[in-house]
C-alpha positions as CSV (number, residue, x, y, z in Angstrom):
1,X,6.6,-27.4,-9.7
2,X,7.8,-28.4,-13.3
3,X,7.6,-31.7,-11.9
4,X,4.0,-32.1,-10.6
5,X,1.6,-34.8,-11.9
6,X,-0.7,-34.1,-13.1
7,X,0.3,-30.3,-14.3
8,X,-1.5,-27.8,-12.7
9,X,-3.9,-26.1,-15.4
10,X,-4.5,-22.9,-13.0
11,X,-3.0,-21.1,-10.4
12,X,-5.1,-19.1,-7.6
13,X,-3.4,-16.8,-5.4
14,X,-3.5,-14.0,-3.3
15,X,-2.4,-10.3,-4.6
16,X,-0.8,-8.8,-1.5
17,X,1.5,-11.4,-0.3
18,X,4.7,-12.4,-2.0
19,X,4.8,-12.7,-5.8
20,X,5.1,-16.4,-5.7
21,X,1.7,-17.4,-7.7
22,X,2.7,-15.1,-10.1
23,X,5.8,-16.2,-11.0
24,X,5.7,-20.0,-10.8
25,X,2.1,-19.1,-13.4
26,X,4.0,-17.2,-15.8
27,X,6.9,-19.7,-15.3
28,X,4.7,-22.8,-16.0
29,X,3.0,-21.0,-18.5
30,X,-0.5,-21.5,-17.3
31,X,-3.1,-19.4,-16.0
32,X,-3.7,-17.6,-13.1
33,X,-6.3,-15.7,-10.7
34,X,-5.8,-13.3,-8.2
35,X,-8.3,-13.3,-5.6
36,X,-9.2,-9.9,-4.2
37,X,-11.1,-10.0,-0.6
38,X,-11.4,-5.9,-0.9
39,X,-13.4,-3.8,-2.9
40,X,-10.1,-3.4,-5.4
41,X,-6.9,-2.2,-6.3
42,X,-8.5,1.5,-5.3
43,X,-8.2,1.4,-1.4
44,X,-4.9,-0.5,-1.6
45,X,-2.1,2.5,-0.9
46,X,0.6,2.2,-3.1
47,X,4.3,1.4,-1.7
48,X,6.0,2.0,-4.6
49,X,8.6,3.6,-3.3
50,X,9.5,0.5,-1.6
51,X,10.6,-1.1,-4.9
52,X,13.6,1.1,-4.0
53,X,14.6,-0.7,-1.0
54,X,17.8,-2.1,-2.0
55,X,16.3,-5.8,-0.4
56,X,13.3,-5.9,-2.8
57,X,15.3,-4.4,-5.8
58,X,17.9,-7.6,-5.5
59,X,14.7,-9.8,-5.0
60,X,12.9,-8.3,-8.4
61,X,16.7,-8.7,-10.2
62,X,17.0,-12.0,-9.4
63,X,13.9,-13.2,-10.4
64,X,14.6,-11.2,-13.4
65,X,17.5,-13.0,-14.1
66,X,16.5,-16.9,-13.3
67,X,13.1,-16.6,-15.0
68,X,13.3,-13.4,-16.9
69,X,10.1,-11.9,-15.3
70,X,9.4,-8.3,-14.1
71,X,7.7,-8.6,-11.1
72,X,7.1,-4.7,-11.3
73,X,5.7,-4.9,-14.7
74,X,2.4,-4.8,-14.1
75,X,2.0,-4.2,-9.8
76,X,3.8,-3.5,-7.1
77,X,4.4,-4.4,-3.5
78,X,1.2,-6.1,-2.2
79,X,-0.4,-5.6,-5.6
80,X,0.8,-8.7,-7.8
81,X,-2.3,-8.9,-9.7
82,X,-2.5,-11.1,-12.6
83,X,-2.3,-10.6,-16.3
84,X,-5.0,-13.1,-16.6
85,X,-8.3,-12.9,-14.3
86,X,-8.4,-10.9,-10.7
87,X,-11.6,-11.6,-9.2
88,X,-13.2,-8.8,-6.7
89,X,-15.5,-10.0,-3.9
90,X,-17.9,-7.6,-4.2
91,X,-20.7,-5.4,-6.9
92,X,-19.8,-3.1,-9.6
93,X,-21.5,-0.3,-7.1
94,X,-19.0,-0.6,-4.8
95,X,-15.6,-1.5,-7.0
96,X,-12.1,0.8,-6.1
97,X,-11.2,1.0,-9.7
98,X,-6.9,2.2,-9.3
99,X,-6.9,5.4,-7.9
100,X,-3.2,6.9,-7.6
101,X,-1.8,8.1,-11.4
102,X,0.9,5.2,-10.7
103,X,-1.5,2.5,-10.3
104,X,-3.7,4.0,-13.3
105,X,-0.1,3.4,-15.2
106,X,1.0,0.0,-13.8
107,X,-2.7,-1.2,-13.9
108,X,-4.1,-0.4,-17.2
109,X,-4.0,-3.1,-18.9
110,X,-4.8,-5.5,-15.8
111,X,-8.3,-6.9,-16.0
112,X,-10.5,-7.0,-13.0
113,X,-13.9,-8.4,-12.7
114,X,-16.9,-8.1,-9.6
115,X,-18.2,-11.5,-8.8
116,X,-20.2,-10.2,-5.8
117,X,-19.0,-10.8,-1.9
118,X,-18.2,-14.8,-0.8
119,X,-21.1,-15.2,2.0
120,X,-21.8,-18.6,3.4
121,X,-24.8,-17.6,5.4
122,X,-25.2,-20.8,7.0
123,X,-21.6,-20.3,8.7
124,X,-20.9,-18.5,12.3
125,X,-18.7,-15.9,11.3
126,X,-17.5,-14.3,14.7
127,X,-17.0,-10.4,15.3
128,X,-13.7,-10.8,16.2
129,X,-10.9,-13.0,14.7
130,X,-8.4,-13.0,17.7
131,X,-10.7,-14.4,19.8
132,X,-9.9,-17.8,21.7
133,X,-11.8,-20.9,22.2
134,X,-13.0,-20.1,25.9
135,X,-14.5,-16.6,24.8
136,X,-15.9,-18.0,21.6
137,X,-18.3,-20.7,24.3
138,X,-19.8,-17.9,26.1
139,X,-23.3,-17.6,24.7
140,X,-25.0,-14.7,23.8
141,X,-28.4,-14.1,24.9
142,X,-30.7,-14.4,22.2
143,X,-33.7,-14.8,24.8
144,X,-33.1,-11.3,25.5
145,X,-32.9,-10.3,22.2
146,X,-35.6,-12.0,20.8
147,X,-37.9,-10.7,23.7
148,X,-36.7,-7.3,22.7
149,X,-37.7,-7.5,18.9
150,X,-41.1,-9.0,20.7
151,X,-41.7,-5.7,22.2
152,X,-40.8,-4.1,19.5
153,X,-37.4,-2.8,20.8
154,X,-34.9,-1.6,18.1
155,X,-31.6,-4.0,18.2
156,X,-28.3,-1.8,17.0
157,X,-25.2,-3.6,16.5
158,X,-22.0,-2.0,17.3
159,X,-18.3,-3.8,16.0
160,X,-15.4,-2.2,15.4
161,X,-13.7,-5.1,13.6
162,X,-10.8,-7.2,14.6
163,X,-8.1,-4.7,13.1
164,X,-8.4,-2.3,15.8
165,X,-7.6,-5.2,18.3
166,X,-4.8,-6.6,16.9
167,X,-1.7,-5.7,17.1
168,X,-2.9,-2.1,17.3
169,X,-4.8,-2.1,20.4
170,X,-1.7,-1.1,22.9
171,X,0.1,1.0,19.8
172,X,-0.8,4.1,18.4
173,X,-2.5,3.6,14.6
174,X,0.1,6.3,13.7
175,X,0.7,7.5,9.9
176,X,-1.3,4.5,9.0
177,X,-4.8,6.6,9.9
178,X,-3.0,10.2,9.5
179,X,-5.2,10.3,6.6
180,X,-8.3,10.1,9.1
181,X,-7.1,12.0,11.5
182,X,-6.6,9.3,14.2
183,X,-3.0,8.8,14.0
184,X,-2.7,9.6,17.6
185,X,-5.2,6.9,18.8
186,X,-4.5,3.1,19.9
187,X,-6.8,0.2,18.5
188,X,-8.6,0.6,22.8
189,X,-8.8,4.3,22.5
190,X,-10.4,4.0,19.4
191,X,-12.7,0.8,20.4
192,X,-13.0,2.7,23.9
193,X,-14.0,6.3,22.6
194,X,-16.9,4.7,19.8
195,X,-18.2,2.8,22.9
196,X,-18.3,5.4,25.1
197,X,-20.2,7.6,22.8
198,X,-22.9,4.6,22.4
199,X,-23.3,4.4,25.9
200,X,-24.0,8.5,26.0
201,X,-26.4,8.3,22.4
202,X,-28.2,5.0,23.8
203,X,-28.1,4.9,27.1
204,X,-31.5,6.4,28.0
205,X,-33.5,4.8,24.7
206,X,-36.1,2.9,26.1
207,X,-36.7,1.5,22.5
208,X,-33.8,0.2,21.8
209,X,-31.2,-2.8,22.7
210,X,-28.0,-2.5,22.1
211,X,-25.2,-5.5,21.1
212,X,-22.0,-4.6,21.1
213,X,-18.4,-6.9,20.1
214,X,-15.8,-5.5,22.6
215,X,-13.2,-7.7,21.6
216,X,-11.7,-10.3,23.3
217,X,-9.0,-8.1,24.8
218,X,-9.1,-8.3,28.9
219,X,-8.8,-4.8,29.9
220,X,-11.9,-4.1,26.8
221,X,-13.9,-2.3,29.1
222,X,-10.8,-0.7,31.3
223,X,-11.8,2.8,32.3
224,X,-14.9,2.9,30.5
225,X,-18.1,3.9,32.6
226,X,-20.8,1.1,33.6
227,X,-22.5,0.1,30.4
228,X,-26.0,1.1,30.3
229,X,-28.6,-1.2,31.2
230,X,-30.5,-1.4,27.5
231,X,-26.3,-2.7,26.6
232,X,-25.5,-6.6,26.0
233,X,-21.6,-6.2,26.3
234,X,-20.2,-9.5,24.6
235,X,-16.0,-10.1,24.1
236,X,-17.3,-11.6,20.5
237,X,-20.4,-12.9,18.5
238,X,-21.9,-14.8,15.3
239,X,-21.7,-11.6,13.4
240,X,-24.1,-13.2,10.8
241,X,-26.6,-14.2,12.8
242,X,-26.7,-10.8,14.9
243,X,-27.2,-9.0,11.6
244,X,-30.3,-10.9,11.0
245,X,-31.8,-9.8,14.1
246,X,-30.8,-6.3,14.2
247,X,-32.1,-2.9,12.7
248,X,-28.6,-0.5,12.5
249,X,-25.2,-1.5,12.0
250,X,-22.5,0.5,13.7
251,X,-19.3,-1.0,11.9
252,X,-15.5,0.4,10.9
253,X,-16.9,-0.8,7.4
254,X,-14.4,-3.4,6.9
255,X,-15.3,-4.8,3.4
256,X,-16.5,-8.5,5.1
257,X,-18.7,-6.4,7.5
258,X,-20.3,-4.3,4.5
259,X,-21.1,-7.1,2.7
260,X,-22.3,-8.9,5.4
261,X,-24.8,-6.2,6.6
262,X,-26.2,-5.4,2.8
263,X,-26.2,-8.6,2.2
264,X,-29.3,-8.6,5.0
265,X,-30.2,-5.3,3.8
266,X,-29.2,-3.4,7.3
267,X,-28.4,0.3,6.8
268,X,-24.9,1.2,8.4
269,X,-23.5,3.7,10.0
270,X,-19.6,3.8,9.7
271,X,-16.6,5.0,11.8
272,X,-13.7,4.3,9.9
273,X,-10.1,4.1,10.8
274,X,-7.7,3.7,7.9
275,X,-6.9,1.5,5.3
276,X,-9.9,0.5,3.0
277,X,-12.6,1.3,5.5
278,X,-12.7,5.4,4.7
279,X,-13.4,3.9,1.2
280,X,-15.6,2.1,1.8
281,X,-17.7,4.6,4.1
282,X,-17.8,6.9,0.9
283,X,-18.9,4.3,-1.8
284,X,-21.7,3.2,0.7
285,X,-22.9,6.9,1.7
286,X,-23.1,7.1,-2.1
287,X,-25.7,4.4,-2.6
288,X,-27.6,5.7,0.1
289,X,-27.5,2.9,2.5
290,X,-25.3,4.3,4.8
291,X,-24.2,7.3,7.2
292,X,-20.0,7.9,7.5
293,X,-18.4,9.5,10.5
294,X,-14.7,10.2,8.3
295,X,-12.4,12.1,11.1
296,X,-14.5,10.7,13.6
297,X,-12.6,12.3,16.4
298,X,-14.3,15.5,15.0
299,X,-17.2,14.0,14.1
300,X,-18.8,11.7,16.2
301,X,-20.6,12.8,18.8
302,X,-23.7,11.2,20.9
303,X,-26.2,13.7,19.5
304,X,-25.4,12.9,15.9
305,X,-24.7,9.3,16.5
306,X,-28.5,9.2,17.5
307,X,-29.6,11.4,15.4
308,X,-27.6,8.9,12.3
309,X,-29.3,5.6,13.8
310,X,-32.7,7.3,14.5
311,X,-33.3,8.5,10.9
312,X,-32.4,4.4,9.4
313,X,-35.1,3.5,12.6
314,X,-38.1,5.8,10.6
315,X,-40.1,3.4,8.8
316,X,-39.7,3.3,4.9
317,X,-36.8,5.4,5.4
318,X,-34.6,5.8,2.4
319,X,-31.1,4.2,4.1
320,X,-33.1,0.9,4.6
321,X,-34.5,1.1,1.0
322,X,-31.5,1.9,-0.4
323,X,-29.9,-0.9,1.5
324,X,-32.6,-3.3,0.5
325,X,-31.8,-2.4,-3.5
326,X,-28.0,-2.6,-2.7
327,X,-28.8,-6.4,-1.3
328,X,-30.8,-7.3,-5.1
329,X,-28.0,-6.2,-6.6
330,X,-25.7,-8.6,-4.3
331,X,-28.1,-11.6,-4.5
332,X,-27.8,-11.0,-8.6
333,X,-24.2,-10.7,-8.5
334,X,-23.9,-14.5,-8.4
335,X,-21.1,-14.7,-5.5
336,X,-19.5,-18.1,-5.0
337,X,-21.4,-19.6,-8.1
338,X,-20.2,-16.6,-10.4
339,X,-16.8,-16.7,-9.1
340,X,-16.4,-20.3,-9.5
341,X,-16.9,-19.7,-13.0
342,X,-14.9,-17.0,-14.0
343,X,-12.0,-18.8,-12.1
344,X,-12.4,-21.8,-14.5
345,X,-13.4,-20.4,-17.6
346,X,-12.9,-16.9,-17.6
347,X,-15.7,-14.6,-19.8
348,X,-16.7,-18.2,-21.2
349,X,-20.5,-18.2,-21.6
């Protein structure tokens, strides 16, 4: 790196893999940026006690030792934030300041700063990152969908994200959603038991269409009854431009699917599993533009899944203005434009 013409005069990197940017920054002397694709350093739970495994301890001395940095100075595992700028993709509303007293410690002199989420609306982002090229060409019927809204049909949109059918779908989520109370569900059951209770809550609307992301997984739909009839079953789909068509959002409230859905002003209605997504379902119940099923295998139920989705159908009802308010505030947060700048020039006018 020493070597490199020209000199680098920044380093960008991302906060929860190794500690490389980090280093090779302070070892160059230059800046650096963090980029944070989550709503901060608050949903991210601390492994500091794995600073005691005897593998990352050597790791830490020996950087210690060649470059003279402390790696732990200021972070930990999966949280090497800079001393410089960390951007957050998302609004000051919705920012995870540290939460745990040892990230309050380790983090108190770190400096964070909302540019508002990274949407390229003109993109196809898909429901589903695992899925393959052959799923991705099946088209989804936007005939139907469009009729639908014609007859003044409701659209809902039900996605559970692509964690749950990763490498989770044929393992339990274990101590990783203890905190939820699913730690005895797989990524299917969970996927399987939020579509089943869809099919029960929906199933007999007349009024309203239903589109719902599977997942690209073959044996999706294994066990489940026949879907409904008022039910367009797809294995993924152009999340983006199924958002602008639809009325309700029935997400895991991943922080890409959050953003995407205020970003269009679409009230939510979250059934989180575990990491950021319980987070997340609080911060947007707060605003107003959202219903949360926390411990959803106590919670969720067909009744008060429609009774959730029918309240944000009312018109002028308050989850849909308070989601319309939250998207202002998104639109003025400047996004890619305000994060190109602090990246460059920091709190330079």
């Amino acid at each position: 790196m020493e070597n490199l013409h020209p000199r680098p005069s920044l380093i960008l990197y991302d906060p929860l893999l190794l500690p490389k940017g980090l280093v090779v920054a302070q070892q160059l002397q230059i800046p650096s940026v963090s980029l944070l694709t989550f709503t901060g350093p608050g949903v991210v739970s601390s492994q500091a006690s794995l600073e005691m495994n005897p593998v990352v301890q050597r790791s830490a001395q020996e950087i210690k030792q060649v470059y003279g940095i402390d790696i732990f100075a200021h972070g930990t595992i999966g949280e090497f934030y800079s001393m410089d700028r960390n951007t957050v993709a998302t609004v000051e509303r919705l920012f995870a300041p540290p939460s745990s007293s040892f990230q309050k410690e380790r983090l108190a002199k770190v400096p964070f700063r909302c540019v508002g989420p990274m949407i390229a609306s003109e993109e196809s982002r898909i429901s589903h990152a695992w899925a393959s090229a052959e799923q991705l060409d099946k088209k989804l019927p936007w005939k139907t969908i469009d009729e639908a809204r014609q007859r003044s049909k409701k659209v809902i949109y039900v996605s559970m994200g692509s964690v749950a059918t990763s490498s989770f779908w044929a393992r339990k989520f274990g101590p990783t959603a203890e905190s939820n109370g699913l730690q005895a569900f797989s990524g299917k059951e969970f996927v399987q038991f939020v579509l089943k209770v869809a099919f029960e809550a929906f199933g007999q609307e007349e009024d309203i269409l239903v589109v719902a992301a599977v997942g690209p997984q073959v044996d999706a739909l294994e066990g489940l009854p026949p879907a409904p009839e008022n039910f367009i079953l797809q294995e993924v789909v152009p999340q983006l431009q199924v958002l602008q068509k639809c009325d309700v959002f029935i997400t895991h409230g991943g922080a890409n699917s959050l953003h995407e859905a205020i970003a269009l002003a679409v009230p939510l209605v979250i059934v989180p599993m575990f990491h950021d997504q319980p987070f997340n379902a609080d911060a947007l119940v707060d605003t107003g533009a959202a219903a949360s099923f926390k411990f959803p295998s106590e919670t969720l139920s067909p009744t008060a899944l429609r009774s959730a989705v029918r309240q944000m159908l009312e018109p002028e009802n308050s989850f849909r203005l308070a989601a319309g308010e939250l998207s202002h505030q998104m639109a003025r947060s400047g996004g890619v434009a305000r994060a190109v700048d602090f990246i460059l020039f920091g709190d330079a006018p």
